[in-house]
N, C-alpha and C positions, 0 to 999 in steps of 0.2 A: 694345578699339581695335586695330585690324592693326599690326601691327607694322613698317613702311612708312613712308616720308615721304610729306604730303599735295605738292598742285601746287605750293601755296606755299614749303614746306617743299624742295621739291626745286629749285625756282630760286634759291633762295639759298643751297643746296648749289652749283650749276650756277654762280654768280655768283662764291661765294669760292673754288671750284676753279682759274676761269679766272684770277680776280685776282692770285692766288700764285704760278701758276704762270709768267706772264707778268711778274709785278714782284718776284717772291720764291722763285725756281727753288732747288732746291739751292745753286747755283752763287752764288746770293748768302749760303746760310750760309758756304760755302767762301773765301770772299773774308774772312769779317767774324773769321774766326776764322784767316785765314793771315798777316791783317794783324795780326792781335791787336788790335784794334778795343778800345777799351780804354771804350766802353758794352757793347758785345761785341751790340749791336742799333741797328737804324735809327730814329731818331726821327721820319725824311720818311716811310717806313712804318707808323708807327705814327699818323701823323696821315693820311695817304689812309687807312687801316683808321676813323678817323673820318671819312671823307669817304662811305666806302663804306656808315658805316651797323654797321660788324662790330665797330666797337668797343662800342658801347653796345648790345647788341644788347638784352640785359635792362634794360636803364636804361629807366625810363616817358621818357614822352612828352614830357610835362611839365621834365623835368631836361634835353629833345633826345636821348634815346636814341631806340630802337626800338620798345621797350617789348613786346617779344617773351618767350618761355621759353625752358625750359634746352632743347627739342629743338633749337631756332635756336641753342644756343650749343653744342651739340652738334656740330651741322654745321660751326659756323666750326672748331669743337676739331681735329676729325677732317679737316680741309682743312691745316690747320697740321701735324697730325702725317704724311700726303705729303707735304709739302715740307720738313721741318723746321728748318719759318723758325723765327728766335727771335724773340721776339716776348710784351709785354706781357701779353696778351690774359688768361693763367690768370690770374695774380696782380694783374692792374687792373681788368680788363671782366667776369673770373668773382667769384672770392673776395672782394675789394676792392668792388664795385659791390654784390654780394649785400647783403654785410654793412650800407652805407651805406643802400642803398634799403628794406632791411627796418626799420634801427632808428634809421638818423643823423637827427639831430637837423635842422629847417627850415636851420640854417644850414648846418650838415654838409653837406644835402644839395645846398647853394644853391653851395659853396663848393670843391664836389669833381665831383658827377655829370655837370654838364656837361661839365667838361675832361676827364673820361676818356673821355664819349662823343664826344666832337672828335679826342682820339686826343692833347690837349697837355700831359694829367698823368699820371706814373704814379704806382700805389700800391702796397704790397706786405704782404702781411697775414704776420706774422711770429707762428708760432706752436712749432713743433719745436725742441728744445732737444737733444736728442740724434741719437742713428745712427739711430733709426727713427722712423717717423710713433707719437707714443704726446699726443695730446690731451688725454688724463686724468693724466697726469704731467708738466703744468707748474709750474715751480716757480720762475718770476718772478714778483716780488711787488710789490704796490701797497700802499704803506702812506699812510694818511692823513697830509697835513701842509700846516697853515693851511687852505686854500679847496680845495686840492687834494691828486695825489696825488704820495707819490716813487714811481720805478719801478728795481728794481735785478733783475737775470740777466740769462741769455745764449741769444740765438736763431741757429739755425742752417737752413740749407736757404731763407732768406728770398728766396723768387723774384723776380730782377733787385730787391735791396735795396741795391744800391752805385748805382743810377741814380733811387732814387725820392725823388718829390718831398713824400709823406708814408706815413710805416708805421702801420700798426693794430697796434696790441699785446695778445696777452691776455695778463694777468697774473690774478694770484692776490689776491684782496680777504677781506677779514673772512668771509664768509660765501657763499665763489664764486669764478667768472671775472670779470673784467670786460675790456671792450674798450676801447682807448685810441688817440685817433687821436694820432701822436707826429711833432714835427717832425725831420725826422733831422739837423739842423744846430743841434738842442738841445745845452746843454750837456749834457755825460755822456753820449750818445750818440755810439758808436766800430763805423764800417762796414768792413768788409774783404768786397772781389768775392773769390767762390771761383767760378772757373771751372770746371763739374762735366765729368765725365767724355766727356760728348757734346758738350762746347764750347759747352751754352747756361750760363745764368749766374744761380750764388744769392749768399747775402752770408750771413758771419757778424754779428751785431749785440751787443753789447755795452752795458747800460743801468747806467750808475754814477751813481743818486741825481739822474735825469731828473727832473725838475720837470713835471708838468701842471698844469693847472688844472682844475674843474669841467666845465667847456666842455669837454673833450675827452674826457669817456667818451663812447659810442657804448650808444645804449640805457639802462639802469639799470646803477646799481653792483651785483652778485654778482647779474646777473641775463645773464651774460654767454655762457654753457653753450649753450644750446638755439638763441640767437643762433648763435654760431660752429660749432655741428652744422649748421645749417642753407647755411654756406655753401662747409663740408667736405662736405656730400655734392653739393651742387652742380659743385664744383670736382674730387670722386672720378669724380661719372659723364662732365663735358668730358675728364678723364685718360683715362678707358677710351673715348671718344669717339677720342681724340689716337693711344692706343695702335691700336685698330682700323686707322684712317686710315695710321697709319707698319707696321703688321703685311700691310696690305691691298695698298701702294705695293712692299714689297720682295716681293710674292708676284706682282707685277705686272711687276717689272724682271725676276723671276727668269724668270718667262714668257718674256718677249721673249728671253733669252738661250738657254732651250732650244726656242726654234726658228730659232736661229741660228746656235748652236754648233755644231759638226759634229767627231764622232769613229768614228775606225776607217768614213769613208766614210759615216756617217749623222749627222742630226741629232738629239743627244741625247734631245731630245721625243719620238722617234718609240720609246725604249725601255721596256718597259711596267712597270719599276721605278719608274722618276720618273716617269710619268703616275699610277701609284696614287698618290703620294708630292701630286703636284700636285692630285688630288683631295681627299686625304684633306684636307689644307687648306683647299682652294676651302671643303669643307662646316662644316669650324669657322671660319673668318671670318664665317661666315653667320650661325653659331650665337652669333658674339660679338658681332655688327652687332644680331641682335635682340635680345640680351640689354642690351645699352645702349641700344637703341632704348624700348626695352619701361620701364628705369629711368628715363630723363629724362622721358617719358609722365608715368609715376605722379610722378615729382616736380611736375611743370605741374599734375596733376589733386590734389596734395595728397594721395596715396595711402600715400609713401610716409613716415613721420613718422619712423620708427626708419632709415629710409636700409636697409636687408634687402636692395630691390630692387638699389641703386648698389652696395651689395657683391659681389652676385653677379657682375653687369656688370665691374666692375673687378675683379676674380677671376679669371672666365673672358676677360678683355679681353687681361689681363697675361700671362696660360698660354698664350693662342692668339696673341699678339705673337710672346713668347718662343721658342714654336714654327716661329713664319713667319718670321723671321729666323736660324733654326740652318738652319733646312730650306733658305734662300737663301744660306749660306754654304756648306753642305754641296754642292749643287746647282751651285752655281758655281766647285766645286773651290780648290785652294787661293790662286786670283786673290781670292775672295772676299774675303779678310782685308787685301786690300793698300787702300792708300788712294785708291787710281786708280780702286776700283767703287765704289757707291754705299752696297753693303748692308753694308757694315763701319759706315760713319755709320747704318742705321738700327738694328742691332744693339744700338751704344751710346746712341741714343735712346732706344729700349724698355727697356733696363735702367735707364736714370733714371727715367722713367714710372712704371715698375714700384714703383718707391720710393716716390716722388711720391704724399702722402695715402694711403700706406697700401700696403703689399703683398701678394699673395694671403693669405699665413700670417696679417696682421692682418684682413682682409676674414674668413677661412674661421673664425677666432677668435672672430667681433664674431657672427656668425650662430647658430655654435654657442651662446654665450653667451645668444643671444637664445631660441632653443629649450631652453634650461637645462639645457644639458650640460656 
């Protein structure tokens, strides 16, 4: 399959472009974070993003989503990470929505799917307990008790987990993961907003002897694993979607400014250091647009079952971010760093990202492992 968005595919690129940028400019993250916005995100946002359709974008039809794949959630990803609205959408409309529509229970699905795809509930799937993305080393545990289960540890990096309106939890079972949808105003349940470093917003969560019931695992008990892989790589390739889109936007602003700038009587564009510099870029964005292009594909076609694909994507998504943001600091001299340009906020956007399900080092990890090295 080319590696290209089809027509459709491209107008709803074309659609949540304009959406954002018109109702979600920079300028509204800068407002939400100078006020100290204390959701640290718009909830009237978050419900037109259901009005538009973008919040449910994977949600079937049936629940009022879209009922679209992850290329469509791709697009919205990577329109988000231009503007760097904050906003629900990874941990409600990606992670959140995956998990419910693949395994939630009729009620589950009757009781949650629509109000995410309306844009009036959020959810946040809380699985990192430590500094880095490590899924195989959970060690919040679910122990059996009467009809149901208790749930006791500590999660952290929980995306927008201080404003949601219910958490999934994987925890650790007799013989497994299992998924727990948990009310956060349960007893034993203790939230703290940790505002990250680029001013969007996770939660540490804290479970002291949470009370569930039967009703609330998600899928089967220790059958919980391949579930929540499934909606980590989902969630890994909208990330390197997000990174692209915030890597693509500062190589965009950077542009504008060298051919505007003017030193020693010329405009710095016209000097043929930073034109190589600007190229050598233009060609790895390229290279990390179809490498994400290419994963979210094989996840839609079921290609991709070990997620290989979304690793590489978010590998090469984060390195070629990473690059287009030093490159727009560098480029833009030492204005860059101040907080009156733009590319300082997407600097620290892409190092959260970067974190976010995983970083190159675990991505380059997961692949070797898979080739048996």
């Amino acid at each position: 399959m080319p590696l290209i968005l089809t027509e459709e595919q491209t107008m709803l690129k074309e659609a949540a472009d304009g959406f954002l940028s018109e109702n979600a400019p920079i300028a509204h993250f800068r407002k939400l974070r100078d006020e100290r916005d204390p959701d640290g995100l718009s909830r009237d946002l978050w419900k037109a993003f259901g009005e538009m359709g973008f919040a449910g974008v994977i949600i079937p039809e049936e629940h009022g989503g879209s009922g679209l794949g992850a290329v469509e959630a791709g697009v919205v990803a990577e329109a988000l990470g231009r503007t760097l609205t904050p906003s629900p959408f990874m941990g409600s409309g990606v992670l959140s929505a995956k998990v419910l529509a693949d395994a939630g229970s009729a009620d589950q699905q009757a009781a949650w799917l629509p109000r995410i795809a309306a844009g009036q509930a959020i959810l946040s799937l809380a699985v990192d307990e430590g500094a880095k993305h490590r899924p195989a080393a959970i060690a919040t545990t679910a122990e059996r008790s009467g009809n149901g289960f208790k749930l006791n540890g500590a999660k952290g990096f929980v995306l927008d987990g201080h404003v949601a309106d219910a958490l999934i939890v994987a925890a650790r079972t007799d013989n497994g993961l299992t998924l727990f949808l948990v009310d956060p105003k349960a007893a034993g349940v203790e939230i703290e907003r940790t505002m990250m470093v680029d001013g969007h917003n996770a939660a540490r969560i804290v479970l002291t002897d949470v009370a569930v019931d039967a009703g609330a695992v998600i899928g089967s008990v220790d059958g919980g694993e391949a579930l929540l892989e499934g909606a980590l790589n989902l969630g890994r390739a909208c990330a390197a979607a997000s990174l692209t889109g915030a890597g693509d936007q500062a190589f965009q602003v950077t542009l504008e400014y060298l051919r505007t700038r003017k030193q020693f009587g010329k405009l710095i564009g016209e000097f043929q250091a930073l034109q190589h510099r600007a190229a050598h870029l233009f060609t790895e964005i390229e290279l990390a647009r179809a490498a994400v292009i290419g994963a979210l594909q094989r996840l839609d076609a079921g290609k991709d079952p070990q997620g290989l694909a979304v690793s590489v994507a978010k590998a090469k998504a984060g390195r070629v971010a990473e690059l287009a943001v030093q490159e727009a600091v560098q480029m833009h001299g030492g204005v860059g760093m101040t907080d009156a340009f733009d590319v300082g906020l997407f600097m620290k956007r892409v190092r959260v990202l970067n974190e976010l399900l995983g970083d190159a080092a675990f991505h380059q990890e997961k692949l070797a492992r898979a080739q048996g090295y």
